[in-house]
N, C-alpha and C positions, 0 to 999 in steps of 0.2 A: 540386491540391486536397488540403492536407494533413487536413480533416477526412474520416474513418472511412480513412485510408489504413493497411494493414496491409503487414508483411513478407511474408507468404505467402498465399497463397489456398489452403490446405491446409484442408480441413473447412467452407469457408464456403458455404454453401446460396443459390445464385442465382436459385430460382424468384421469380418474380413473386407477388404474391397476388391471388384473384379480384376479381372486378367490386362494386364496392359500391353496392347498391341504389337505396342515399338517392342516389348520383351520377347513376345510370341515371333514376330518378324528376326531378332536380332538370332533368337536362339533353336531357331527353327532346325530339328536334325541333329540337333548336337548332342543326344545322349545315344552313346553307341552300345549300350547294353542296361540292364537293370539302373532304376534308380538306390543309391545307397546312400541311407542318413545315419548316423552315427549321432551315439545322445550322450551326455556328459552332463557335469557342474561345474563352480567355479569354485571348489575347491576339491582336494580328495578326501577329506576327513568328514566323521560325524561327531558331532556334538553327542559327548554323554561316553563316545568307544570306550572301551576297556579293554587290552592297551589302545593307545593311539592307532587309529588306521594309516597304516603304510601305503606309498604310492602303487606299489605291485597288490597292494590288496585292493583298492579302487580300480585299477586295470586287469581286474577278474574281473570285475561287473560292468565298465564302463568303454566306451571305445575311444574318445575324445576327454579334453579338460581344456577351461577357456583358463589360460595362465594370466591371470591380473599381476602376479608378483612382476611381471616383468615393467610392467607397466611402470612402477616406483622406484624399482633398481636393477642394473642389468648385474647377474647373477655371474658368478667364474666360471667359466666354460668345465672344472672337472663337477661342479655340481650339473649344470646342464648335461652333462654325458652320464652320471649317474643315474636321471630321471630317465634320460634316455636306454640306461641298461636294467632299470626295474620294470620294463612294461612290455609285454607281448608285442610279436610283429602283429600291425594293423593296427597297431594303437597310435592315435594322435593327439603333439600338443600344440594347439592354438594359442601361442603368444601376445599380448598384446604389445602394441608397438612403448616403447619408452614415452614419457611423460617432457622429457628430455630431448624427445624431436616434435612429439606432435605438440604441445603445449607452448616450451620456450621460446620466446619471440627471439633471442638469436643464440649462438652457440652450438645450435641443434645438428651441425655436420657431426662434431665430435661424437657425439653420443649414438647416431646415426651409423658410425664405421663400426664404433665398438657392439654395438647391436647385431651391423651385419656381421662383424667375425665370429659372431656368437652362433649365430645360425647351422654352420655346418656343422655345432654338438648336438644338435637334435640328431644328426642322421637320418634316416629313414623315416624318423615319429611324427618330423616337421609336419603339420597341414598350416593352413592357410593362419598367415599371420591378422592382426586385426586393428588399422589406426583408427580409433577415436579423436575424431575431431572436437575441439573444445566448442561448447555449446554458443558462445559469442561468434563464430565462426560465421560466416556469410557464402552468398554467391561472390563475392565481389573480391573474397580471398579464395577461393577454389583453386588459381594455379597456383598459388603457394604452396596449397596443400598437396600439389599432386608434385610441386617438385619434390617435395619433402618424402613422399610415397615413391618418388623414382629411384631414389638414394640407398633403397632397399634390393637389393639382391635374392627377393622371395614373391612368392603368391599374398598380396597382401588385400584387402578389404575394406574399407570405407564404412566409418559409421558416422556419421552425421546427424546434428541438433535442432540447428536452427531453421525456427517455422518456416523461412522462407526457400527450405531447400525443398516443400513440400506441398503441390495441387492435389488436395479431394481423394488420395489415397493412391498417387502415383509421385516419383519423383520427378522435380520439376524438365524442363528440357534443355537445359545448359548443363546441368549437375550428368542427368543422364547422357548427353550426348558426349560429356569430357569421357567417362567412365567406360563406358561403350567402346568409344576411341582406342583408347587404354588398354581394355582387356582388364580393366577392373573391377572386382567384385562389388559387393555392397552386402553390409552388415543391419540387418533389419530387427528393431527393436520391441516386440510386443510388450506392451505395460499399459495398466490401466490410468494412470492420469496422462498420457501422450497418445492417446490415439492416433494424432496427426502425423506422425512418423510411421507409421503400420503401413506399409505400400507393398505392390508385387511388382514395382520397376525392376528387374534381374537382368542386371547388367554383363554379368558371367555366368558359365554352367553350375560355379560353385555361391552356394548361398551358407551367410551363418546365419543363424536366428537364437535371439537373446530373448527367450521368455519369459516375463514375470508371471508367476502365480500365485493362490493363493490354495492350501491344501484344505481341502476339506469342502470349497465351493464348490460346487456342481459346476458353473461356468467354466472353472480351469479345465476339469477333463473333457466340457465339451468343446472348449478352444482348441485344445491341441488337436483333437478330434479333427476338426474345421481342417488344422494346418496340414495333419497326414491326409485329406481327399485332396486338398488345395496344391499337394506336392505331387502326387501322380496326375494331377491334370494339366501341369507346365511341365508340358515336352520336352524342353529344352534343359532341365535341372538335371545332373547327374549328379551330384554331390551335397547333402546336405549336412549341416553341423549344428546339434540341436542342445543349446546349453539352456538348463531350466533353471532361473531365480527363483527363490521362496522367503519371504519374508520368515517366518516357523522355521529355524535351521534343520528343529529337531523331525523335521516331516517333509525332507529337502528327498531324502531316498523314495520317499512315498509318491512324490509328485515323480523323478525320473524316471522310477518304473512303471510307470502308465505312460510315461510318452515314449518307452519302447516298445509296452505293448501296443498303442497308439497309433505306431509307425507301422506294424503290419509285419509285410515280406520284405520293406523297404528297409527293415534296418538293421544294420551290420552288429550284430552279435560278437563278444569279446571270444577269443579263440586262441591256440595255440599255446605256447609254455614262454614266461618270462626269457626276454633274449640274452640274459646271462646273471639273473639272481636277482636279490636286492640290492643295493648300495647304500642301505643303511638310510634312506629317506624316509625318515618318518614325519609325522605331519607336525609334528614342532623344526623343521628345517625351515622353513618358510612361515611367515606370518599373512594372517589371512585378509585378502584382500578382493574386497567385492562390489565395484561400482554399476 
């Protein structure tokens, strides 16, 4: 994840910020059973494999994947059903929305229909899709973006850049109140040069969380650490989606596996037999893509 990635972590303040209110108010009661997080990466290969690791061998160890290819191209629906038939029941993929609705200043219905026809090839795997808003992005284009987010026929998410969408480690009260409204999630981005986006506004049950870390620093595992107390003690979360960035590719598995041990009782363990084999997706079908 090249965005807030810095050279050093020399001076950079890791606390979390407290609980926000209006979240505890909004969300109050809404988790009807066990919290479940579900960890992943944002790709399914490792640097170095011997052969290439296949998507059904990733969805042995993983329960979630943040798909960035979508983000660049929207893919033919027989390969999105093949993804969908290499990976266990319970496995989820997190799409990112096209580039081609949330970015392009017009055109963006087209791209938007083709998107959503795409959708029912996930089947069952869909979780929560993820628009990134482009970092020029303001308060003051907000309904644009939510028309753009309407046009979508899924559970989708909100990530957002711009300073101004962000007070003291809450998000601001327009941003939040549209979202809320909505029934919209929000996409929260841990990284060490943006601290100013790290908020606990939880505008839905379901949260994604894009962490940057760094392997081998003591602060990464005690960060995650932070985010598993910080997730059982917002009531209101039933659904977590924990995708880890690593600058290091080759130490990207090292750092996942400590945020499912990390996770506790909370986090949903890969299970069950492939829903109907491979389909031949090995990790050269897709080019790697990781913003």
């Amino acid at each position: 994840m090249e965005f807030g990635r810095v050279a050093t972590l020399d001076g950079v303040d890791f606390h979390l910020p407290g609980p926000d209110p209006r979240s505890r108010a909004l969300l109050a009661g809404r988790r009807p059973g066990p919290l479940q997080v579900r960890v992943g990466q944002p790709r399914w290969t490792s640097e170095g494999a011997t052969p290439p690791q296949r998507l059904g061998d990733y969805a042995e160890r993983y329960t979630c994947i943040e798909l960035n290819v979508t983000f660049h191209t929207i893919p033919e629906p027989r390969i999105v059903a093949g993804w969908a038939a290499a990976v266990p029941a319970g496995f989820r993929f997190c799409p990112k929305v096209p580039r081609a609705v949330s970015h392009a200043p017009t055109g963006w219905e087209e791209a938007a229909q083709r998107f959503a026809a795409l959708l029912p090839h996930f089947g069952n795997t869909l979780g929560p899709c993820f628009f990134q808003a482009p970092p020029e992005v303001g308060p003051e284009d907000l309904e644009a973006v939510l028309v753009r987010m309407r046009a979508l026929p899924a559970q989708v998410a909100l990530e957002v850049r711009h300073p101004a969408f962000f007070r003291a480690g809450r998000l601001g009260e327009g941003l939040f109140s549209r979202l809320a409204e909505a029934g919209i999630g929000v996409v929260v981005t841990d990284t060490p040069g943006r601290r100013d986006v790290v908020h606990r506004s939880f505008t839905s049950p379901t949260l994604i969380l894009r962490f940057g870390g760094h392997a081998g620093e003591p602060s990464t595992r005690s960060r995650l650490e932070a985010w598993a107390t910080l997730f059982q003690e917002e009531p209101g979360l039933q659904e977590v989606y924990l995708f880890v960035h690593q600058p290091d590719n080759l130490r990207m598995e090292e750092l996942a596996e400590h945020a499912q041990v990390a996770m506790g009782a909370a986090f949903v363990p890969p299970k069950g037999p492939r829903q109907r084999g491979l389909f031949g997706c090995s990790t050269k079908s897709i080019r790697d893509y990781n913003l």
